[in-house]
Each structure stands twice: as structure tokens, then as C-alpha cells.
C-alpha positions as CSV (number, residue, x, y, z in Angstrom):
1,X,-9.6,14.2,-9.0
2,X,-6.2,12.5,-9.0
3,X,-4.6,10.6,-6.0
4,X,-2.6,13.4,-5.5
5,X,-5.1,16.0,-5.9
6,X,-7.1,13.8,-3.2
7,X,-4.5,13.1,-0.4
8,X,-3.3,16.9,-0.9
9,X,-7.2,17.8,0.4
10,X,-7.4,15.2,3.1
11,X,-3.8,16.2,4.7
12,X,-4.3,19.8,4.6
13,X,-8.3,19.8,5.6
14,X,-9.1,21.2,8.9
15,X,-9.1,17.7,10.9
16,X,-5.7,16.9,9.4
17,X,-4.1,20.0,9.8
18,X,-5.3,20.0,13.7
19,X,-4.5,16.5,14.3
20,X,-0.9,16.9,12.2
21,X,-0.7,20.3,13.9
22,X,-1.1,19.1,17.7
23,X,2.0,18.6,20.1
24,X,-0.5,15.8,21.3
25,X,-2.7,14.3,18.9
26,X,-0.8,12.6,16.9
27,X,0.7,10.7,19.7
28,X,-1.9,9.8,21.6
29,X,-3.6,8.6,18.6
30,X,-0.9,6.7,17.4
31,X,-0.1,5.1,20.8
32,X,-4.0,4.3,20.7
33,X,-3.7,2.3,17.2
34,X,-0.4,0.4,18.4
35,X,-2.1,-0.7,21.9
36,X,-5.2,-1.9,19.9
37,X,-2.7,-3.6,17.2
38,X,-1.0,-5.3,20.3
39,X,-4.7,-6.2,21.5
40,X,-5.8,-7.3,17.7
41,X,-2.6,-9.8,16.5
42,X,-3.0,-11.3,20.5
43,X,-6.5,-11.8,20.9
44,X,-5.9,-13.5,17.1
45,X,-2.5,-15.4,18.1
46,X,-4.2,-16.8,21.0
47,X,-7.0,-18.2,18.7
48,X,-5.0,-19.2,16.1
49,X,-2.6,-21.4,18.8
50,X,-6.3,-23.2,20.0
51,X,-6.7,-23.5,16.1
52,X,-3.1,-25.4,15.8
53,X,-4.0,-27.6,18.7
54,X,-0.8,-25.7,20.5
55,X,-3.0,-24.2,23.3
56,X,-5.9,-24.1,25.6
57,X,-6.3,-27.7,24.7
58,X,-8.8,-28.2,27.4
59,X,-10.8,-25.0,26.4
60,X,-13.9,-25.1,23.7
61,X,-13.5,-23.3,20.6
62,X,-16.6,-21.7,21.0
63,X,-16.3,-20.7,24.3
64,X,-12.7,-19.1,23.8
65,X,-14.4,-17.7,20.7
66,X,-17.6,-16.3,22.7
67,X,-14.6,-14.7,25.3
68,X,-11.6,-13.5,23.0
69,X,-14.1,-12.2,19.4
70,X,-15.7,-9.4,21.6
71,X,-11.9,-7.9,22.2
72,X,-10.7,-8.4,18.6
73,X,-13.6,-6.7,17.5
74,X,-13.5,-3.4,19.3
75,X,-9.5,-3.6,18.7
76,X,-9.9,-4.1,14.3
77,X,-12.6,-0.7,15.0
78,X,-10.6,1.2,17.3
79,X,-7.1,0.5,14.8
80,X,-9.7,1.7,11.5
81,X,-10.5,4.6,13.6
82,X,-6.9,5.6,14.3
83,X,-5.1,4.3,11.7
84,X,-7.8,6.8,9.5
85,X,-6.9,9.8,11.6
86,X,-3.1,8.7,10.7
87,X,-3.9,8.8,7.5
88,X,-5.2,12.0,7.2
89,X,-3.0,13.7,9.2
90,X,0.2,12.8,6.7
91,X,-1.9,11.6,3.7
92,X,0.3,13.1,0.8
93,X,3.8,13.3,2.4
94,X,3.5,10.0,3.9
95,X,1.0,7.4,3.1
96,X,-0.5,7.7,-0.5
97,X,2.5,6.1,-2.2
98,X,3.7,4.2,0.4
99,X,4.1,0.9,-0.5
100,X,4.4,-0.9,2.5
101,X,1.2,0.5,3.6
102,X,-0.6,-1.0,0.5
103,X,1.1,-4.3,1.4
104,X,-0.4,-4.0,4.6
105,X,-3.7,-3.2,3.3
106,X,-3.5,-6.3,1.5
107,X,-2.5,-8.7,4.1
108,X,-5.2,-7.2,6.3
109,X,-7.7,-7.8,3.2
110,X,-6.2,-11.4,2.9
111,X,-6.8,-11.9,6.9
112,X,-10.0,-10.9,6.4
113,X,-10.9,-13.2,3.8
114,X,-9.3,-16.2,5.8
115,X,-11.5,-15.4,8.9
116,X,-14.2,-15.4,6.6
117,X,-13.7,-18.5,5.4
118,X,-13.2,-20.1,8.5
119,X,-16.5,-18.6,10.2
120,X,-18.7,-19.6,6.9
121,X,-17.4,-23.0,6.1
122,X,-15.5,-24.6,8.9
123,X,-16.9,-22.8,11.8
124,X,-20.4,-24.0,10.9
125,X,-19.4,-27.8,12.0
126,X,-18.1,-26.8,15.1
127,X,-19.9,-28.8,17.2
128,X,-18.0,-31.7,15.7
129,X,-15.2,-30.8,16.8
130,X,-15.4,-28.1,19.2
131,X,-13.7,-30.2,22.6
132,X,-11.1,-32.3,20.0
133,X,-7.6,-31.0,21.7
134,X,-6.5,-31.2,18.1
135,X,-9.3,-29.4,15.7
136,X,-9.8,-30.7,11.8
137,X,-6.9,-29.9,9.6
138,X,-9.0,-27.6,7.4
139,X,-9.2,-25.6,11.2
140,X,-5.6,-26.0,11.5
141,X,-4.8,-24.9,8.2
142,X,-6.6,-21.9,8.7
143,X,-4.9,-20.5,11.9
144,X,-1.6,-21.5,10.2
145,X,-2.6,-19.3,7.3
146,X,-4.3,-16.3,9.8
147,X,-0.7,-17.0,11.9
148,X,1.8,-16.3,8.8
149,X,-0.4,-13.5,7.2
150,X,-0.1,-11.7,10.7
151,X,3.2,-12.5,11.3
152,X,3.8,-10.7,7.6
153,X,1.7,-8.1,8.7
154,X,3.7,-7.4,11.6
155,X,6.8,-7.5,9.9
156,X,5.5,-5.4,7.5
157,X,4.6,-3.0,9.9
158,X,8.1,-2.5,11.2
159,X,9.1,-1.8,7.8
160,X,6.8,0.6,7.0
161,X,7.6,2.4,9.9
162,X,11.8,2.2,9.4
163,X,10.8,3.2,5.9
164,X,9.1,7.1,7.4
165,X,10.6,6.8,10.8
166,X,11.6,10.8,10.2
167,X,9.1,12.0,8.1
168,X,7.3,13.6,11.3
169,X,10.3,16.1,11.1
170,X,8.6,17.8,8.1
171,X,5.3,18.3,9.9
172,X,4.7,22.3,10.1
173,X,4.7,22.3,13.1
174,X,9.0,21.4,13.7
175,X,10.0,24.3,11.1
């Protein structure tokens, strides 16, 4: 089955019709995945500012991490969740080819792989460092990276967005 083929079946199968097809679905989910966005990029901007040394000076890494990971956790599920039913909803007619959503999957990917790198390789020292106001530099080059990736993302976001800001006028259910 082609890409086309595929997001054709997806949009128009019974959960994307009914989500696409409800005066309020589609905006209580979306309002759902920008609320856990806002909840995602904080709980990760308030990290990466103890990782930079800028913040919560006098706060352990690992106990900021023990408090903040819980939240950024249920957010990143909650905004798969959502972000899916998006998809599906306007999977041919809106999100298949768009590009900015692929660049978005990619930063997310390249976030991903950051965070992983921190918690397997720099995060297993952390009792080195974990009460230095200023952590390691390999630390702080992390949450520069995690801080610019996001910052893309976000950007990227708004883009993608400007970029399909109408396309909900083409839903069935405004003809």
C-alpha cells in the first residue's frame, strides 16, 4: 500500500471520521496536546536551566529529576496520544506530506537521542556532581543541545501550524 493509499484509510476509518467529524473532539483533543506540549518543553526548560547552571542552583539534580521526570513523562504520552488522534483525523489532507511535521518528528527523534545520551553516559556519574551549582560541561552541553533542539521544535511548531492554519475549513463537516 502506498502512503497515500495508507493515510486515505486512516483519515476516513471510523475513529477519524468521528473524531474529524465532531463539533468537539477535535478541539478538546487538540487543546489537550498543546496543554501537555506547554507541560513537556517546561518541565524540560526547567531541567535543562539546572543543567546550564542558570537555575535552581541550590537544588540536586537528582532530586529536581526524581520531582520534574514524573510530569514530563505523562506529558511526552499524553502529546503521542493526541498528537495520533490528530493525525488521524486529517491524515491525507493535512499531515502525510507535511513537511514541517516530518521536521518535527525529527527534532523530537534528535531530543530523544540527547536525553538518552545524557541518562546513559553522563547521568550515571551523578553523584559527582549532583550539588555542583555549576554541573560538568558534558551536562551543560547537553541541556544547551536539549534547549536549541526544543526551541527549533517550537518554532517549528508555529510553522507548521501557519503553514494549515485553514485547512480545518475543508473538514466535512463546514461544507
Amino acid at each position: 500500500m502506498d502512503l497515500q493509499k495508507f493515510c486515505n484509510s486512516i483519515q476516513y476509518s471510523n475513529l477519524g471520521q468521528s473524531i474529524d467529524g465532531s463539533p468537539l473532539w477535535w478541539p478538546i483533543i487538540e487543546s489537550t496536546h498543546l496543554v501537555a506540549m506547554v507541560i513537556l518543553v517546561g518541565s524540560i526548560s526547567v531541567f535543562d536551566a539546572r543543567l546550564l547552571g542558570w537555575a535552581l542552583k541550590d537544588l540536586r539534580v537528582s532530586s529536581l529529576a526524581e520531582r520534574i521526570l514524573p510530569a514530563t513523562w505523562g506529558a511526552f504520552a499524553v502529546m503521542i496520544l493526541t498528537g495520533s488522534l490528530l493525525f488521524i483525523s486529517e491524515a491525507e489532507t493535512k499531515y502525510c506530506f507535511n513537511n514541517a511535521l516530518r521536521i518535527k518528528l525529527v527534532l523530537m527523534l534528535l531530543a530523544g537521542i540527547n536525553m538518552s545520551v545524557f541518562h546513559f553516559t553522563i547521568y550515571r556519574n551523578l553523584s559527582h556532581w549532583d550539588t555542583d551549582e555549576v554541573p560538568p560541561l558534558w551536562a551543560r552541553m547537553v541541556g544547551s543541545f536539549s534547549v536549541l533542539l526544543w526551541a527549533i521544535f517550537q518554532c517549528w511548531t508555529v510553522r507548521a501550524q501557519a503553514g494549515t492554519r485553514h485547512s480545518r475549513h475543508r473538514s466535512p463537516r463546514h461544507r
